[in-house]
C-alpha positions as CSV (number, residue, x, y, z in Angstrom):
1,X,-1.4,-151.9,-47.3
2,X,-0.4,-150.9,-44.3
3,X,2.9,-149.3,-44.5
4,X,4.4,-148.3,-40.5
5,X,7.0,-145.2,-40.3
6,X,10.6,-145.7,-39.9
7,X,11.7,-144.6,-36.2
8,X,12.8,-141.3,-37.4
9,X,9.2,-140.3,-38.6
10,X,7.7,-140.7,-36.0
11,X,9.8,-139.3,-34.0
12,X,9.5,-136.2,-36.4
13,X,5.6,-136.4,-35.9
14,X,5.6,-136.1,-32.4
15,X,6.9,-131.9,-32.4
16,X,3.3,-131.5,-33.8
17,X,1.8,-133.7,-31.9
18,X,3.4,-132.1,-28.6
19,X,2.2,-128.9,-29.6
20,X,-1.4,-129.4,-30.5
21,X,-2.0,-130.9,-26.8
22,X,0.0,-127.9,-25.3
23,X,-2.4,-125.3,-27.2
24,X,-5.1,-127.2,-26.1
25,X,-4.3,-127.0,-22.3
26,X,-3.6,-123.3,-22.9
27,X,-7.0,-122.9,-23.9
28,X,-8.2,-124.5,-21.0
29,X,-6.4,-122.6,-18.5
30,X,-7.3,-119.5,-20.4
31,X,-10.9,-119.9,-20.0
32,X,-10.9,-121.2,-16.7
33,X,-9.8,-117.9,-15.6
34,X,-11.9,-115.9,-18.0
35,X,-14.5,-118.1,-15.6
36,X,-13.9,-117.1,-12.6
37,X,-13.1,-113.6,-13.2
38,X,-17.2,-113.5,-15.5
39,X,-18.6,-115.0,-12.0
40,X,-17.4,-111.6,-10.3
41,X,-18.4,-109.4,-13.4
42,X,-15.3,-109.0,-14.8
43,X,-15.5,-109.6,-18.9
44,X,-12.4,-107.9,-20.2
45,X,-9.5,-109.6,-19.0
46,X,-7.7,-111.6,-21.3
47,X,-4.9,-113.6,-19.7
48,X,-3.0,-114.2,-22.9
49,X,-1.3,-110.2,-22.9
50,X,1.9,-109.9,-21.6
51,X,0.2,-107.3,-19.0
52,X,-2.3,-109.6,-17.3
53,X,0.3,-109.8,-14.1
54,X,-0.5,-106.1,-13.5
55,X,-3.8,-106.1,-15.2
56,X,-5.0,-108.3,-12.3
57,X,-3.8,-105.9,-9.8
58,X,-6.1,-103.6,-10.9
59,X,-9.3,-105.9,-11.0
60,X,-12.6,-105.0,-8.9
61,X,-15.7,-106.5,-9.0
62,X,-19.2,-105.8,-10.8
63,X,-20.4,-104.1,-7.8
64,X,-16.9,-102.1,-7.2
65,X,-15.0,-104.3,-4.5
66,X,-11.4,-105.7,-4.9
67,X,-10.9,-109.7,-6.0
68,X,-11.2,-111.7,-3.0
69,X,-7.6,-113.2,-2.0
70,X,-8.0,-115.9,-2.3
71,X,-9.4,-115.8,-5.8
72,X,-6.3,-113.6,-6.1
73,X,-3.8,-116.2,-5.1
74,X,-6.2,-119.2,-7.1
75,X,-5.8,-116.9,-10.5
76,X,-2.0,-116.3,-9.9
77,X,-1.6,-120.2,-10.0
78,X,-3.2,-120.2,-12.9
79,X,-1.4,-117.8,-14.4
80,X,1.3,-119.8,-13.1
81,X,0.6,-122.8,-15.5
82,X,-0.3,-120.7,-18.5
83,X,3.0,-119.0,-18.5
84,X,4.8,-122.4,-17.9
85,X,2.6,-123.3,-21.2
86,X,3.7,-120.7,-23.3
87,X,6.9,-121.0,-22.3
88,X,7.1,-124.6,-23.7
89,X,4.6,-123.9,-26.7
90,X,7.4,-121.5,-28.0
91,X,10.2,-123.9,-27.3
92,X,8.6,-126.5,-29.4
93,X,7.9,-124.3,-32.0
94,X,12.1,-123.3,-32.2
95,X,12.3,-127.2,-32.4
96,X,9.7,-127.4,-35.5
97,X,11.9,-124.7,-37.5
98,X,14.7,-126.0,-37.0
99,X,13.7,-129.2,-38.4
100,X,11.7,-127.5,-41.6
101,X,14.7,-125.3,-42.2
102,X,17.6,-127.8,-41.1
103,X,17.0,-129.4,-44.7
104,X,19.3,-128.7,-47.8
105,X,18.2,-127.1,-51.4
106,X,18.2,-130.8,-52.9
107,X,16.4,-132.6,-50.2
108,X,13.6,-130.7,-48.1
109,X,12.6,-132.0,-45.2
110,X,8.8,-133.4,-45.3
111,X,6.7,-130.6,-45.8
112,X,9.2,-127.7,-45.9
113,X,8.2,-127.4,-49.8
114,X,4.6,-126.3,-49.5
115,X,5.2,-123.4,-47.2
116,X,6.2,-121.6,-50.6
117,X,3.4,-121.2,-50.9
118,X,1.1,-118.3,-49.6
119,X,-1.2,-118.8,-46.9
120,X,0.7,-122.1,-45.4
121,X,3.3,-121.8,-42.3
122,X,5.1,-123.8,-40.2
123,X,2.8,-125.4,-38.5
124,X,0.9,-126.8,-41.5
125,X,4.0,-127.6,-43.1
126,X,5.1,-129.3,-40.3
127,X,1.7,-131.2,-40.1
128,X,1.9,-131.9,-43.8
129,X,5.4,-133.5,-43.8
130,X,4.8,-135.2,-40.4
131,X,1.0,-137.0,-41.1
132,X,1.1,-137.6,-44.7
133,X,4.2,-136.5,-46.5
134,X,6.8,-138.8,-45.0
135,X,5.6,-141.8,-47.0
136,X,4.9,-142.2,-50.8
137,X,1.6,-142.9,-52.4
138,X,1.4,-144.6,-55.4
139,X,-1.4,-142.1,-56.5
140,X,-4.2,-139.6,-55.5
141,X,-6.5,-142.3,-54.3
142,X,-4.8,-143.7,-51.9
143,X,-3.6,-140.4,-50.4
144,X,-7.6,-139.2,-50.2
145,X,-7.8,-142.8,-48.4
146,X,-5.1,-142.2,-45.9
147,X,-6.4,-138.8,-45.0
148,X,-10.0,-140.4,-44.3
149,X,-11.2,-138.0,-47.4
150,X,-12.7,-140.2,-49.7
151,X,-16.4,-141.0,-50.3
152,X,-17.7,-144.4,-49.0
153,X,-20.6,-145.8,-51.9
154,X,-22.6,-148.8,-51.2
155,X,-24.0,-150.7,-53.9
156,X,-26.7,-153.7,-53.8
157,X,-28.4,-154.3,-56.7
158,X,-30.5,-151.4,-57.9
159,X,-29.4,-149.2,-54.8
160,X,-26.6,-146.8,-55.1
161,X,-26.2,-144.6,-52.1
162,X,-23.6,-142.4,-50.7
163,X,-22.5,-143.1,-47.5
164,X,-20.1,-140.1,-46.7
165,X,-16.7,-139.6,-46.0
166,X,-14.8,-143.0,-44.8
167,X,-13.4,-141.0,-41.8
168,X,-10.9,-143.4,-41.1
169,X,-7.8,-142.2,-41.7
170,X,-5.8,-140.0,-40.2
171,X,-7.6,-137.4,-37.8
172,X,-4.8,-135.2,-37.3
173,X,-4.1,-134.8,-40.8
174,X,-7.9,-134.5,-41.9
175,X,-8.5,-132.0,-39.1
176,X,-5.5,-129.7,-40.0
177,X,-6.9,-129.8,-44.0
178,X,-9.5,-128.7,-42.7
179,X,-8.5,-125.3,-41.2
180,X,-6.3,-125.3,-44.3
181,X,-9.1,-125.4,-47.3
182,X,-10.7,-121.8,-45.1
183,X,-7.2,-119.9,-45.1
184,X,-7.1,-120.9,-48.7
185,X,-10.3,-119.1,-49.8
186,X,-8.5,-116.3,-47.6
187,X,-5.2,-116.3,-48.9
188,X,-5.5,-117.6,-52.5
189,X,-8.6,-116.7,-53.8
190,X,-7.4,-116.5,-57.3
191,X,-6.6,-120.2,-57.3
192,X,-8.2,-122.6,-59.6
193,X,-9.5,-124.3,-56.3
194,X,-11.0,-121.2,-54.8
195,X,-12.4,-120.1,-57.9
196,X,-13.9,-124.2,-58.1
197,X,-15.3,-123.7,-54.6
198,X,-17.1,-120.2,-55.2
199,X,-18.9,-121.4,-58.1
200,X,-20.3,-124.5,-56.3
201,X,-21.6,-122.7,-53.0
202,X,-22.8,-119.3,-54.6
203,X,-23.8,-117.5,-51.9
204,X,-25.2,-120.4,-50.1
205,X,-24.4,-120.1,-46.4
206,X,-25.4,-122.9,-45.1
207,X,-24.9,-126.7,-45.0
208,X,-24.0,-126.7,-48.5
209,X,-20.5,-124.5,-48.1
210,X,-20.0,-126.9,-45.0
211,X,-20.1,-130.0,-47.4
212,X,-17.8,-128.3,-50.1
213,X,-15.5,-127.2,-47.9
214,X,-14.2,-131.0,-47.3
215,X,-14.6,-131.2,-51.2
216,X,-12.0,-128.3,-51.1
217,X,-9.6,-130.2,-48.8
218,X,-10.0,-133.4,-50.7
219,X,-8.6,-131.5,-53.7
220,X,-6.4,-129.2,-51.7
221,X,-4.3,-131.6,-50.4
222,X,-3.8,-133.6,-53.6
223,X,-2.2,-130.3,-55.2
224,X,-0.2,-129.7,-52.3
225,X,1.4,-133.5,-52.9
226,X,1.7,-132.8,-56.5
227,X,4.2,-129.5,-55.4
228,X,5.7,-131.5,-52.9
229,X,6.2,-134.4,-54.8
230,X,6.7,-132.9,-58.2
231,X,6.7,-129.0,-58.0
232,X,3.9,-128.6,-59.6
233,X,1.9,-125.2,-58.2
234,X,-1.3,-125.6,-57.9
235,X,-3.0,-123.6,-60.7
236,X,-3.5,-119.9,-59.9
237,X,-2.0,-120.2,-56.8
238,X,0.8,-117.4,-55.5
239,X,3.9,-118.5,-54.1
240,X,5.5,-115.7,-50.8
241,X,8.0,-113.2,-52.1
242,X,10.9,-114.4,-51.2
């Protein structure tokens, strides 16, 4: 069933949204003048420090000779953007926590629960509340189905194959579980879950861990809508000091 989000969810969504495509273009200016500066021999200077105005300054060539200046003037433009970028990447952020902390001890705002827990922030909070949490699922299938998480069988007479995941849910949301099921293993590795993973993969390195790592955010994300939802922890998991 399709079910739409009121007005004021998606509005929500969009402070997530806004800030994925504004890290993305950060990226891309980033390495487009990591680019230029690699074609004159120059490997070390990262445009994301708070120096790189007067690192620049101090830039020669592979061969010894000063940036050209126009390349000068060209890198300061994109410096320019990237610093315009950052400015508004940090402005959205201050939106997102005001909206995960602008909720009261009764009723959280989407999301704002799991970040109890250790190893999930804001941003995944916000993701969280804002693609998934802000509607109800009747149970744990139909939130695997909305995520794009759930296996796809095909049956004809004697033939029983597995086709996959679906994949067609919710990109956002399956991308960010994603991310989430590594920083688990990193930050709970007690957890039943991490423990379920481990014992699966071995010390397989290959495709295998690849496979079982969706497993892990199929299951992840049911336990974190269980403490959402319910409060209940996932097993073996460690909630931040306060």
């Amino acid at each position: 069933m399709v079910r739409p989000p009121s007005p004021e969810a998606e509005d929500r969504r969009r402070i997530t949204r806004e800030r994925r495509t504004l890290v993305s273009e950060r990226t891309l200016h980033i390495n487009r003048i990591k680019g230029l500066l690699v074609a004159q021999g120059i490997a070390d200077y990262e445009p994301a420090r708070a120096d790189r105005r007067r690192a620049l300054e101090g830039l020669e060539t592979g061969d010894g000779r000063p940036l050209g200046e126009h390349l000068k003037l060209q890198i300061g433009r994109e410096l320019d953007r990237l610093e315009l970028l950052m400015t508004q990447i940090k402005a959205v952020e201050a939106e997102r926590d005001v909206l995960l902390a602008g909720s009261s001890q009764d009723r959280p705002a989407p999301g704002a629960r799991v970040m109890k827990l250790k190893g999930i922030g804001p941003e995944f909070g916000a993701v969280l509340g804002g693609e998934a949490f802000w509607r109800d699922f009747d149970n744990r299938r139909q939130l695997a189905a909305y995520s794009g998480l759930a296996a796809t069988p095909w049956k004809s007479g004697s033939i029983d194959r597995e086709q996959g995941l679906s994949k067609a849910g919710n990109p956002r949301l399956r991308t960010a579980l994603i991310q989430m099921a590594w920083l688990w293993l990193k930050h709970q590795p007690r957890s039943q879950l991490s423990v379920w993973f481990h014992e699966r993969v071995g010390l397989d390195r290959g495709r295998m861990r690849k496979v079982m790592i969706v497993a892990l955010a199929r299951k992840l994300l049911i336990a974190l809508w269980r403490f959402e939802t319910q409060g209940e922890i996932p097993q073996g998991a460690v909630l931040k000091a306060a």
